[in-house]
Structure formats: structure tokens, C-alpha cells
C-alpha positions in Angstrom: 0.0 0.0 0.0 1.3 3.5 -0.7 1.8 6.0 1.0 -0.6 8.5 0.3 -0.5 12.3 1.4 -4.1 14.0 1.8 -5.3 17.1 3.3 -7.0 15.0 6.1 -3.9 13.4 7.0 -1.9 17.0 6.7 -4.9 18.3 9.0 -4.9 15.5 11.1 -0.9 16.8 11.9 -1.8 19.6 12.4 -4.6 18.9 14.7 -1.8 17.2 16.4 -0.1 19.8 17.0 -3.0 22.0 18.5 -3.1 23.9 15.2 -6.7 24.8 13.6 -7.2 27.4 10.5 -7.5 31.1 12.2 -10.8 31.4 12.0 -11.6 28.0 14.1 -9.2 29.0 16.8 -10.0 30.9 20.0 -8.2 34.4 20.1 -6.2 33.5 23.3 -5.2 29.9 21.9 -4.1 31.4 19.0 -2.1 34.1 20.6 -0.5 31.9 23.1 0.4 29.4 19.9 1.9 32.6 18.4 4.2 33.4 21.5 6.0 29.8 21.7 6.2 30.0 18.0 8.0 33.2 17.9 9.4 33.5 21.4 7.5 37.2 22.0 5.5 38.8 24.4 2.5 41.3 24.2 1.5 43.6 27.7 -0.8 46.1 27.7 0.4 47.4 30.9 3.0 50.3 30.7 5.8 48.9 33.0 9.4 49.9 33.6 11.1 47.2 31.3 12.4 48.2 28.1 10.6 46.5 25.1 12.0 45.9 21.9 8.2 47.1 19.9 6.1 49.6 20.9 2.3 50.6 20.1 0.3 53.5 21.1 -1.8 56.4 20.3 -1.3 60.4 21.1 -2.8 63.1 21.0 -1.6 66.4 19.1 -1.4 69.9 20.2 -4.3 70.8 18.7 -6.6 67.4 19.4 -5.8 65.1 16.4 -4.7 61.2 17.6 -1.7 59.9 15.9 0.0 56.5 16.4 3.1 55.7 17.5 5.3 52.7 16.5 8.7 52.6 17.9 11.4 50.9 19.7 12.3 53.7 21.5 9.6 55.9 23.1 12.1 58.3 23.9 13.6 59.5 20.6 10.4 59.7 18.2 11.0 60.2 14.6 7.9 61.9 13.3 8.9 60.8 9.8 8.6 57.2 10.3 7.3 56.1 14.2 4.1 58.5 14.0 0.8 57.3 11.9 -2.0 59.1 11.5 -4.3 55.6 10.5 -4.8 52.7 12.4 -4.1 50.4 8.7 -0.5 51.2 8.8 -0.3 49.2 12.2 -1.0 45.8 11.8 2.2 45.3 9.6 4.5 46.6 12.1 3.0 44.3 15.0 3.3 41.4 12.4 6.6 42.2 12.0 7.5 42.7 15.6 5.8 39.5 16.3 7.5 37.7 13.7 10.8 38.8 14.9 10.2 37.6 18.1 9.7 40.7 20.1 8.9 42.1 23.5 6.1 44.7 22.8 4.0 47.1 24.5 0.7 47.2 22.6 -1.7 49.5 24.7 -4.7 48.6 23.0 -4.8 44.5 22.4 -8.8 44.7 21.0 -8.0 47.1 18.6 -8.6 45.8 14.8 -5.0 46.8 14.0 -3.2 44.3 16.4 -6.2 41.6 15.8 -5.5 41.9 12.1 -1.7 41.6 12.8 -2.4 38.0 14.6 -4.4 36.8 11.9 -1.1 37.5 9.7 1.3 36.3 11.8 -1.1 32.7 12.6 -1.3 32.6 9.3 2.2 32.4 8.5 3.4 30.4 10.6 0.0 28.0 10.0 1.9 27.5 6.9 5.4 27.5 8.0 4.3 24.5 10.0 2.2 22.9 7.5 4.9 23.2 5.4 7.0 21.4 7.9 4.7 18.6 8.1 4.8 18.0 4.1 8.5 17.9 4.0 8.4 15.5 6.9 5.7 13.1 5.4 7.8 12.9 1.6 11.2 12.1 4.2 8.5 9.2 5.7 8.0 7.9 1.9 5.1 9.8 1.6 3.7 11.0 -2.1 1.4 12.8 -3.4 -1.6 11.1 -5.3 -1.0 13.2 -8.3 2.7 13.0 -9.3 2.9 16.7 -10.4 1.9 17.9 -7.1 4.6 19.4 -5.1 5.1 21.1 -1.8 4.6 24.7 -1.9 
């Protein structure tokens, strides 16, 4: 009998691993799943440590709320920590998370910081899928089809 590789048996892995798609998983799971993946933390809290990422909004002189993203609160550059929407966010948390970061993100409900989970699952979702598949074909494994190929 051959071996065979199928999505079921690829989600079945997976599974194994406590990994669902995004959208099945509960927030905290996935988050937690997330910070053994990538070694990084999130708080909320502002505390005297230094973090490697931070997250926050300001207000201006004159009323307006801008964004800051920055690993240094203390030396600002208006040119590229400060954001005046809430998209531009998500892919610097994606990246922080990615690269394994300490962060200070003081709103963790926002849709910016939600949306830059979903990424970051996402990758490494794949990333580990990936894994599986190169694992499986180093088992014996094949793929039914013969021009099928890991991605």
C-alpha cells in the first residue's frame, strides 16, 4: 500500500499539534500558539522594562490622535514612528511578532493588532504545515497526483 498524502492526513498533523485554520481557533489559543512559535511577548500594561516594539496612540497639540510605533519611546522620529491611520499598524506588530519581540501594545482589542495576529497565525500556520509536508515525503510519503509538489 502507498503512501498517500491527503489534506486529512496533513490536517490531522496539524490537529496534532493544536493547530486549527485562524478562523476556528479561540483568540487567546491562537495568541499563546503565536508566543512559543515566535518567542515574543504582548502587555498592555505600561511597565518599567524596556521593550524591543512599541504601540500607542497620542494626541496632538491641537486634538488630532496619531500612532506611535517605535522601539524607543524616547527618541520619536515623526517621519517614520508616528501614523496618522490605524491600517498602517498591523504590519509593524506582524513584524514585531514575527521577529520575536517584547512589545507594548496598549490597546490589544484594537482591529489593528487583531488583524496583525491573523497574519502572523497565518504564516506560521503554513510554515508548519509546510513542515509537516516535507516530513511526510522524508517518511515515503507521495502525493496522489505526481505533479503535485510542496509549496
Amino acid at each position: 500500500m502507498e503512501k498517500i498524502i491527503t489534506d486529512e492526513l496533513i490536517t490531522k498533523k496539524l490537529e496534532a499539534e493544536g493547530l486549527l485554520e485562524f478562523h476556528d481557533m479561540e483568540e487567546n489559543k491562537a495568541w499563546s500558539l503565536l508566543q512559543a512559535y515566535y518567542d515574543c511577548e504582548v502587555d498592555d500594561q505600561w511597565r518599567n522594562r524596556g521593550y524591543d516594539f512599541y504601540c500607542y496612540e497620542e494626541t496632538t497639540a491641537d486634538g488630532y490622535t496619531v500612532y506611535i510605533t517605535t522601539s524607543d519611546p524616547d527618541s520619536i522620529c515623526i517621519s517614520e514612528d508616528v501614523h496618522y491611520y490605524e491600517n498602517e499598524l498591523s504590519g509593524e506588530i506582524e513584524t514585531a511578532i514575527k521577529d520575536g519581540c517584547t512589545m507594548y501594545i496598549d490597546d490589544l482589542d484594537a482591529t489593528y493588532f487583531i488583524d496583525a495576529v491573523e497574519e502572523a497565525y497565518g504564516i506560521m500556520y503554513a510554515n508548519v504545515k509546510q513542515k509537516i509536508e516535507n516530513e511526510l515525503i522524508e517518511e515515503g510519503y507521495e502525493y496522489e497526483n505526481r505533479n503535485e509538489t510542496v509549496a
